[in-house]
Structures are given as structure tokens and as C-alpha cells.
C-alpha positions as CSV (number, residue, x, y, z in Angstrom):
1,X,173.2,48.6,66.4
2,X,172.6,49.7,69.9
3,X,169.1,50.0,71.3
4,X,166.8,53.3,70.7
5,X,165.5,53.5,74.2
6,X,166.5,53.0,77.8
7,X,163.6,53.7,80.1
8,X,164.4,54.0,84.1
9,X,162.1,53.8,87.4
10,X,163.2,54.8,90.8
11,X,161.6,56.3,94.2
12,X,162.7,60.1,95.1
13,X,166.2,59.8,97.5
14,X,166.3,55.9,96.1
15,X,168.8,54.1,94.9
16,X,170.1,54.5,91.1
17,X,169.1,52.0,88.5
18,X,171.3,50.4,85.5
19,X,171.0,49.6,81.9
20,X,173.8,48.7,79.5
21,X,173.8,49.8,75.6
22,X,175.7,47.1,73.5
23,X,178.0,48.3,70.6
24,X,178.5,46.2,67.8
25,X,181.1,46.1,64.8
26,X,179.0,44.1,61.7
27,X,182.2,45.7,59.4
28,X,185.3,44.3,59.3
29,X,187.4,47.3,60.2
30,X,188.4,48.9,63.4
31,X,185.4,50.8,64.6
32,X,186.4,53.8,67.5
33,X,183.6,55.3,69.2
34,X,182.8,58.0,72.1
35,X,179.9,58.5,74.2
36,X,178.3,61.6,75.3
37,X,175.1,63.0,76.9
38,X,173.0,65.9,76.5
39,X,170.3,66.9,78.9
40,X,166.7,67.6,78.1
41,X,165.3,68.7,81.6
42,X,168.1,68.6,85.0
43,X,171.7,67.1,85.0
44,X,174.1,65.2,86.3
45,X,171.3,61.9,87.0
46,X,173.6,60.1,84.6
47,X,176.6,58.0,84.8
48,X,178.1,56.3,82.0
49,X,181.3,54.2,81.5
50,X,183.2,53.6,79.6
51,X,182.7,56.9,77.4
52,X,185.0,55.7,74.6
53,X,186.0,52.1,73.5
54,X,186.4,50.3,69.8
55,X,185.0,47.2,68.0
56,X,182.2,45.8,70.4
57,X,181.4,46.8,73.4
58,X,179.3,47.2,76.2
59,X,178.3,51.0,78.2
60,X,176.9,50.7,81.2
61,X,174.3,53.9,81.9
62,X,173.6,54.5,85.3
63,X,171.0,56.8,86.7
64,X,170.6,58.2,89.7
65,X,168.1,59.9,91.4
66,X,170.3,62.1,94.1
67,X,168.0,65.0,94.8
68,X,165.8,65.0,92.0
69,X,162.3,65.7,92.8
70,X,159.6,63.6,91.5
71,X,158.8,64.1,87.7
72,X,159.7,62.3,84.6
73,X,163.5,63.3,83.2
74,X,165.0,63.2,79.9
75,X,168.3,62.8,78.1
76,X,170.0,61.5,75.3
77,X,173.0,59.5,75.3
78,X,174.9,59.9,71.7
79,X,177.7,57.5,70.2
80,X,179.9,58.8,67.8
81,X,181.6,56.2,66.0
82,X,183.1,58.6,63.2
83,X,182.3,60.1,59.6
84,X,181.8,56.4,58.3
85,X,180.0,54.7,60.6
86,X,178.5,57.7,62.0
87,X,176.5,58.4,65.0
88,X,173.6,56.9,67.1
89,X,171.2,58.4,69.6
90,X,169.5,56.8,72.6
91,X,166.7,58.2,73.9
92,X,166.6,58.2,77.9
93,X,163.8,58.4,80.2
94,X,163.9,58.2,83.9
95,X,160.9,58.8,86.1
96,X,161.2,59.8,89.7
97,X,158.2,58.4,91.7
98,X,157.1,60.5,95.1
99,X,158.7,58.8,97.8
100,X,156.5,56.2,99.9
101,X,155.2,57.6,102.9
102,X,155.0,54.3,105.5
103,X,152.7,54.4,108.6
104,X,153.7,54.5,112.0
105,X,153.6,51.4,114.0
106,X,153.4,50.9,117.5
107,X,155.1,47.7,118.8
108,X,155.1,48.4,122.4
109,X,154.0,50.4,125.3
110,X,155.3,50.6,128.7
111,X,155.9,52.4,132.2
112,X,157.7,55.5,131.5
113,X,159.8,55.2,134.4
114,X,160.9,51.7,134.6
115,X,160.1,50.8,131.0
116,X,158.8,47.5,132.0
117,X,155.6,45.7,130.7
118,X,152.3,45.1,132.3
119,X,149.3,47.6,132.9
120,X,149.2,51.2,131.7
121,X,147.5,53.4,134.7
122,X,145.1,56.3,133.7
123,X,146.7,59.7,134.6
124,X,149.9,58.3,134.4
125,X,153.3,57.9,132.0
126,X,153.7,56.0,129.6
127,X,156.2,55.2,126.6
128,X,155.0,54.2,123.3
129,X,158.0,52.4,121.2
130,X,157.8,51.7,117.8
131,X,158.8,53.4,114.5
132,X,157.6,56.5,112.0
133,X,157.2,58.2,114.8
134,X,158.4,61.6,113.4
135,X,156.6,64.4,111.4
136,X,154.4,67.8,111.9
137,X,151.7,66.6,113.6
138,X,151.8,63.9,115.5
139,X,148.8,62.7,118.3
140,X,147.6,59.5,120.3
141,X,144.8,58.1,121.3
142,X,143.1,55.6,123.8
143,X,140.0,54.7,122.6
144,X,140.1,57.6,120.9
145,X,140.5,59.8,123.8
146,X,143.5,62.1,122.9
147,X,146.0,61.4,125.4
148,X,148.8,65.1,126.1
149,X,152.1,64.0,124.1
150,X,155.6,65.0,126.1
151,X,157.7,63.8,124.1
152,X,158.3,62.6,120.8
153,X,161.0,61.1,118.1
154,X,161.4,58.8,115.5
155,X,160.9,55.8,117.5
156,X,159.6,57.1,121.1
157,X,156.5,58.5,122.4
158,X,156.1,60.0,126.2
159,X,152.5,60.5,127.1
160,X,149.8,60.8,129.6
161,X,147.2,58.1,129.5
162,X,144.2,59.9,129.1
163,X,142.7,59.8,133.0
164,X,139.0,59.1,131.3
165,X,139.9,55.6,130.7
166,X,139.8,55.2,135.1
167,X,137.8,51.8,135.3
168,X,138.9,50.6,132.3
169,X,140.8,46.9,131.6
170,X,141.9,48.1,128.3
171,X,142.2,49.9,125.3
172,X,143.2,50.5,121.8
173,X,146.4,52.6,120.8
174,X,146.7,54.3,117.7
175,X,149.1,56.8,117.0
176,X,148.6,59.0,113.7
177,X,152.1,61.1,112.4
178,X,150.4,63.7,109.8
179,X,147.3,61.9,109.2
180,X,149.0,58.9,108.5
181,X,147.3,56.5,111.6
182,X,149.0,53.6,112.8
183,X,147.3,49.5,113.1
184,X,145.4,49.4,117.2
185,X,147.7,48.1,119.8
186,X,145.8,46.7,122.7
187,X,147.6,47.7,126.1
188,X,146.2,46.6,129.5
189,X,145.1,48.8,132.4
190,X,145.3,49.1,135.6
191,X,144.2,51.5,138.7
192,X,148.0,51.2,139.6
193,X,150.9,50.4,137.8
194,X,153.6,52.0,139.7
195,X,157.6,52.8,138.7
196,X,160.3,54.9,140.7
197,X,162.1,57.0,138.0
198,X,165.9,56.8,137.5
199,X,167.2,59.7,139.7
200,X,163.6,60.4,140.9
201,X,164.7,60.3,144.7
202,X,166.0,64.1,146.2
203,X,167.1,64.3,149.6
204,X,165.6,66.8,151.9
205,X,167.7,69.6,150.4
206,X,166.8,68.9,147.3
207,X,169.7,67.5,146.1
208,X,169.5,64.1,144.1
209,X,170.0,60.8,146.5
210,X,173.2,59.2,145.9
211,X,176.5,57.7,147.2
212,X,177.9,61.0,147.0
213,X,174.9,63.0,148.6
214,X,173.3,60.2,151.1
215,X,170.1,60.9,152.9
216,X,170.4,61.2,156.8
217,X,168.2,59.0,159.2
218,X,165.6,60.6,160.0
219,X,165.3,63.1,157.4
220,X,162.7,63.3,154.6
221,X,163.4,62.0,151.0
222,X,160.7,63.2,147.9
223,X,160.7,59.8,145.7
224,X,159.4,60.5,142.0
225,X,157.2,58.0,140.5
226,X,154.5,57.4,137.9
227,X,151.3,54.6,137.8
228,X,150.2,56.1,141.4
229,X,147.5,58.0,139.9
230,X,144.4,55.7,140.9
231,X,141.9,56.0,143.3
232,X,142.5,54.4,146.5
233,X,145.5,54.2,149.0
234,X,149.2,55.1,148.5
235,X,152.0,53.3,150.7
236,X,155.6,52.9,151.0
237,X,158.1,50.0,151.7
238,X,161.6,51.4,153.3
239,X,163.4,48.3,153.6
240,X,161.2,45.9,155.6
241,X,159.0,48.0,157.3
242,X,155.6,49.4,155.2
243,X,154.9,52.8,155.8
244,X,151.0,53.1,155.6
245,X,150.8,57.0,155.7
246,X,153.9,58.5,153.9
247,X,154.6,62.2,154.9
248,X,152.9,63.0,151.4
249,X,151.7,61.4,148.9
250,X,150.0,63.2,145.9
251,X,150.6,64.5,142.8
252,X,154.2,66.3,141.8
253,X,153.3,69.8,141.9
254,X,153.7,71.1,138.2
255,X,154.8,68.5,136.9
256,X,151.9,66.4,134.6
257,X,151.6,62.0,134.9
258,X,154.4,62.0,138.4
259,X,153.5,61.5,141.6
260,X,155.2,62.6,144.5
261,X,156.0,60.5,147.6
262,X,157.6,62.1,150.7
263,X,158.8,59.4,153.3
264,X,160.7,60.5,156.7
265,X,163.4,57.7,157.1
266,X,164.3,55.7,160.5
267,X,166.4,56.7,162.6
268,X,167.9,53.9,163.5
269,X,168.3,52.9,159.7
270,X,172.2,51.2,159.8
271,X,174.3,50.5,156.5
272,X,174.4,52.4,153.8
273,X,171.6,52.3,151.5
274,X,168.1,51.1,152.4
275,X,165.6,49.9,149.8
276,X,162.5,51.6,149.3
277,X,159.4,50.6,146.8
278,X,156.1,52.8,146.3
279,X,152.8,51.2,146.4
280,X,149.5,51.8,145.3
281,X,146.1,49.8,145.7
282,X,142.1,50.3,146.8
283,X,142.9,49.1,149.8
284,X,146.1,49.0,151.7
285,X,145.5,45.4,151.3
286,X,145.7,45.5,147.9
287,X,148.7,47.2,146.9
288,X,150.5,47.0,144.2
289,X,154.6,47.4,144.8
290,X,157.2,49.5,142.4
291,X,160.5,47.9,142.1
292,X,162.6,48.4,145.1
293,X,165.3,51.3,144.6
294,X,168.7,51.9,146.8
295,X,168.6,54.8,148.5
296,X,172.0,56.2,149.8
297,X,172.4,56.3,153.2
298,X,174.8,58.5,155.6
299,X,176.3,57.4,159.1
């Protein structure tokens, strides 16, 4: 005789589970059975096969939790085996658990413009990588100084390191996706930390520095950069000569965490690109570079 009861577990938008019912012949005649199923509360969760057979066998019930919302479902699965041998019910249960809700984690945080390690800079971009990043309501904080989110998705963060952490060597990073908070991750910090961004250099028309739109000698280029936002000095390298007072140096107008460098090449400047690294420091002894960048040059 088959069993009574099959009882199923699974997690909301899981995978499905599987029991088997076992059909057995104690007569000595052919014994020729079908399976059906009738639903108590929703339908469709099960899957059964084979739904008719003879003598012994074996049905395999499978059920699935597809879009079934969390709650406790019932069914009964029937075999008919005939006006002799007559029928048996099972009773089915299958309870779908709330799905588990699993907290972000932060597993690294870097410059926003060059995405390398090292020192965070107050004021400044940064990206937060990591995962369960998405949701409603989503914030970050340093020390638990909220820090202005620009952007956000499952697995990236853009911020601005909140500028009251100036002084500071370093701090704790938790993010929190709909009250859900992440585990601390200590980050570094730095007065300067700085990073040109990819296509951050526009020529003095505005246009973006490349080998199709070169720079003149002689003419000004804006460089884009974040980790510039200390207190101190700003300087500039254009290939090997360091230019101690760039044309400007400040932040980007409107634009929140970049700072703006505005450098007037050589004239004399031969070849066709030149590279040219951003510095920041307390002193102009104490600098600390970007990595170099090409910047097209015409002839």
C-alpha cells in the first residue's frame, strides 16, 4: 500500500522538491492503476509521472514552488487501481517558506576614477564593490557619518566620502540596503588620493582629448580628477616638467567629489601625446602623483 502522507519544504522562487509513492501488487493478478490530483488551495505546484502504470511501481511527485507566495499548500494525489482493488488517497502538503533576505557585503572600496586600492580622500569619490547592493533604501556610512550616494546597483556603490572624516587615518564602512546593514569594512584615508578619470581630459573647446581631437601647444586642457579634495597644495606633471601653479585648480563647478585642473601646455611640446599626472600634497614637497595619462597632441 502506498504511503498516506508526503510532506514538502521549499523557499519562495526556490527550487522544487521530490518524493516518490511506491505501488505495490500483494494479489496475484494484473493490477492497472491511474494517478490523479485534486487541489485544495492553488495549482499547477505538482508534477507527477508516470500517471498510469500496472503491477508495481514507482510515481515520482514533484513540487514546485514557481510563483507561489509563502503559505502552506495542499493537495491530494489519488490512485485508482479499479472497482477491485479500489482507490487510495495521499495527502500532500507543501509549505512555502518567505524567501531569505541576505545582507549586503562590502568587499572592497576604491578610487572612483582609477579603481585602484590605497587611501579613500574625504570630499572625494569613491566606489564601494561588493554584493546585495540593491533595494528601496539604500545608504552608507563612515563612521557613521552618512556619506551622498551617486550611484548604486547590485554590486556597485558611487559615493562621496563624507568630508568630516578630514584628519582622519581611517574608518569603518557599513552599508545598510533596507535596513538590512552590512559587516564594517575598514578603508584607509588620506588628505590625497588622487585619480585622472577615463575621458576626464577636454581640450580648450571643450571637446574630449583624443587622437582624433588633439590638444594644441600652448592651449589649455581641463583634466577631471577625484582624491584632490585636501587641504594643502595642488600641482601638475606634463611630461617631465612639474607645474607648481596650474591655471586652475579647484573644485569642478557643479559637479559633487571632482576636481578640476586647468594646465596651459608648452609650446614647444614635440610628438604626439605628452603625459600628464595631477598631484596633491601639504606641501608641494609632499605630493602625492595620479597615474600618468596620454594626452593627444597636434603638430
Amino acid at each position: 500500500m502506498p504511503e498516506s502522507t508526503l510532506n514538502y519544504t521549499a523557499q519562495a522562487g526556490g527550487v522544487g522538491q521530490t518524493n516518490y509513492v511506491q505501488v505495490q501488487n500483494p494479489g496475484g493478478g494484473l493490477l492497472q492503476w491511474t494517478v490523479s490530483v485534486s487541489y485544495l488551495n492553488g495549482s499547477g505546484w505538482l508534477n507527477v509521472s508516470p500517471t498510469q502504470g500496472q503491477n508495481d511501481g514507482t510515481i515520482r511527485v514533484d513540487a514546485l514552488p514557481g510563483t507561489l507566495a509563502p503559505g502552506t499548500y495542499q493537495a491530494t494525489l489519488t490512485i485508482n487501481a479499479g472497482p477491485l482493488a479500489g482507490t487510495h488517497n495521499v495527502a500532500i502538503s507543501f509549505v512555502i517558506a518567505a524567501p531569505t533576505v541576505q545582507p549586503p557585503s562590502v568587499q572592497s572600496a576604491v578610487n572612483a576614477a582609477t579603481f585602484a586600492t590605497g587611501p579613500l580622500t574625504p570630499g572625494s569619490i569613491a566606489t564601494l564593490t561588493g554584493s546585495q547592493f540593491s533595494g528601496k533604501n539604500i545608504s552608507v556610512t563612515f563612521n557613521g557619518l552618512p556619506s551622498q550616494v551617486l550611484f548604486s546597483n547590485a554590486t556597485q556603490i558611487n559615493l562621496i566620502v563624507p568630508a568630516g572624516l578630514a584628519g582622519k587615518t581611517s574608518a569603518q564602512v557599513v552599508v545598510t540596503v533596507d535596513g538590512m546593514a552590512s559587516a564594517p569594512l575598514t578603508v584607509n584615508l588620506a588628505a590625497f588620493g588622487p585619480g585622472i578619470f577615463t575621458n576626464g581630459i577636454a581640450n580648450q573647446d571643450n571637446s574630449v582629448n583624443s587622437a582624433k581631437q588633439p590638444a594644441a601647444p600652448g592651449s589649455v586642457i581641463q583634466i577631471y580628477a577625484t582624491g584632490l579634495s585636501g587641504t594643502g597644495v595642488i600641482t601638475a606633471n606634463i611630461g617631465t616638467e612639474v607645474v607648481t601653479e596650474p591655471y586652475y585648480a579647484g573644485p569642478a563647478p557643479g559637479i559633487p567629489g571632482v576636481q578640476q585642473i586647468d594646465l596651459i601646455l608648452p609650446a614647444d611640446l614635440t610628438g604626439n601625446t605628452v603625459n600628464v599626472a595631477v598631484c596633491g600634497g601639504p606641501t608641494a614637497a609632499q605630493v602625492v602623483c595620479s597615474p600618468a595619462v596620454a594626452v593627444a597632441i597636434s603638430q
